[in-house]
Structure formats: structure tokens, C-alpha cells
C-alpha positions in Angstrom: 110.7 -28.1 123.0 110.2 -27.9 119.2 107.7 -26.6 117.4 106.5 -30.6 116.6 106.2 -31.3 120.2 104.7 -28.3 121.6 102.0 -28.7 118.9 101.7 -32.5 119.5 100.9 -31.4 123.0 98.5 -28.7 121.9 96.9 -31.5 120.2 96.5 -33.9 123.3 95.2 -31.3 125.0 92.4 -30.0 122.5 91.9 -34.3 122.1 90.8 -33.9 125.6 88.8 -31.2 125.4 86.6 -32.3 122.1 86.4 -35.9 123.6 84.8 -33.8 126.9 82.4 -31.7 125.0 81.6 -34.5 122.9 80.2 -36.7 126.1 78.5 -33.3 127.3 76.7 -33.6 123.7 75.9 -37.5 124.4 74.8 -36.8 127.8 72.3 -34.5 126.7 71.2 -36.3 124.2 70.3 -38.9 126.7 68.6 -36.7 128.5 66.2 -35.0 125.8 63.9 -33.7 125.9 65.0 -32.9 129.1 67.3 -29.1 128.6 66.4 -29.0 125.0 67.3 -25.8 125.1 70.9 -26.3 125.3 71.1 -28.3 122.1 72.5 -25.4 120.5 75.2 -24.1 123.0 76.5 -27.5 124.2 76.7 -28.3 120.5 78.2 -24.9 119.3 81.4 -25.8 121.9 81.7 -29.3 120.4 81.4 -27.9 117.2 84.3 -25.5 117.6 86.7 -28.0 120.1 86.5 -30.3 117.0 87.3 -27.8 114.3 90.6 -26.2 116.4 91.6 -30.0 117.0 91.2 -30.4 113.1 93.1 -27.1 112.4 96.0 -28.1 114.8 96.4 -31.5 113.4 96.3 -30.0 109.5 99.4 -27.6 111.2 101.4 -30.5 112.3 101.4 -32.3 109.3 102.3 -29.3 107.3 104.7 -28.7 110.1 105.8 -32.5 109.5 106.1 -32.7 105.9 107.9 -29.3 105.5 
């Protein structure tokens, strides 16, 4: 597998996983004020599967344009 791939499925994995914590996020906010004192932690993990899914996908199109 080359580097393109593997990171193309390191991508559509971390996809998965921000898409998951970003319903956890909706469903609390549904829920509010209901475990309001979650806001923070259940927003820190969104906050960091979206930034390694933006990192990854910056990599591959280095990776793609190099």
C-alpha cells in the first residue's frame, strides 16, 4: 500500500470518528441542560477528531502535490 492510500484510509477512518463525536456533541446539545457539565469534554474530543482529520488531509495533499 502506498503512502497515498494508507493515508486516504487514515482519513476515512478519522472521517468516522469526527462525524461520531460530532453527533455526541448534537446529542447533547439536544439534551441541555440536561449533563451540562459535559459540554466541555464531549466538545474537547470533537474539537481534536476534527483538527487530526484536518492535519491528515493537509498531509495528503502535500503528499499529492509533491
Amino acid at each position: 500500500m502506498s503512502d497515498v492510500e494508507a493515508l486516504k484510509a487514515e482519513i476515512k477512518k478519522l472521517s468516522a470518528r469526527a462525524m461520531d463525536a460530532k453527533m455526541n456533541l448534537h446529542d447533547l446539545s439536544e439534551e441541555l441542560p440536561i449533563n451540562w457539565q459535559q459540554i466541555m469534554a464531549i466538545a474537547q474530543k470533537a474539537h481534536d477528531a476534527f483538527a487530526a482529520l484536518e492535519q491528515k488531509r493537509a498531509d495528503l495533499k502535500v503528499l499529492e502535490t509533491a
